[in-house]
C-alpha positions, 0 to 999 in steps of 0.5 A: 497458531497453524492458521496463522502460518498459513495465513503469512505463508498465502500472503507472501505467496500472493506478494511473489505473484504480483508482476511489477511494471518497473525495474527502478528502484525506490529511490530515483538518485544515487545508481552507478549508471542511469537505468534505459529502462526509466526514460525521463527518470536520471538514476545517476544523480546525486542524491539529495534530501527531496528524494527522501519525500520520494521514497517515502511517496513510493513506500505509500504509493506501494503499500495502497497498490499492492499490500492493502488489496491483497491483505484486505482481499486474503482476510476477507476470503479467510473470514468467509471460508472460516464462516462457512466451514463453521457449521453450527458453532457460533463460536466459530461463526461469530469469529470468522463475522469479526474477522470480516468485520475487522478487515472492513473497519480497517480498510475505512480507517485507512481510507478515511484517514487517506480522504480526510488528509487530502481534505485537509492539505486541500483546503488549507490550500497547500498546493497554491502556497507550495505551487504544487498542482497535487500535494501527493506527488513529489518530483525532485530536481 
């Protein structure tokens, strides 16, 4: 229980070091005045249903740059220093050798799936019937 504590703690320690390049908010639309800092972006537009697509790409878009690589980087340096402090116990061996291994089975999962589903939009041919060059991109009016 203690080490995972100190797991969450580390990890929302990595969360506050990461610098963010945009002061924008998750969604583009809705601001009492329009933000200088987002050229080319109007904040102070009314929102409208696309822009929930926009939030959900940026929720994906955040989750895939910031939290998959930092989880993915803490568990793998967590089940290493649990391997090598684990002596002669193949308890503890084996256990920091699954830890390690979940997280590399996870990052193909997640990964995979993200290849399989462009795979798939790509070849169905979603971007010639919707006129979009990219499937993964929003842009709202």
């Amino acid at each position: 229980m203690k080490n995972k504590k100190l797991l969450i703690a580390v990890s929302f320690l990595f969360l506050f070091l990461i610098p963010f390049q945009s002061s924008a908010g998750l969604v583009p639309c809705g601001a009492s005045q329009d933000d200088p800092n987002t050229p080319g972006i109007d904040e102070s537009q009314s929102c409208q249903f696309c822009h929930l697509f926009v939030l959900l790409n940026n929720l994906i878009t955040f989750f895939f740059t910031y939290i998959l690589p930092i989880t993915a980087t803490v568990l793998t340096a967590w089940g290493g220093l649990y391997m090598l402090t684990a002596g002669e116990s193949t308890q503890k061996y084996e256990k920091a050798k699954s830890i390690i291994t979940a997280t590399v089975i996870g990052l193909i999962i997640i990964l995979a799936a993200w290849m399989l589903l462009n795979f798939f939009l790509t070849a169905i041919g979603v971007a010639e019937w919707t006129g979009l060059g990219t499937w993964w991109e929003i842009s709202c009016p």
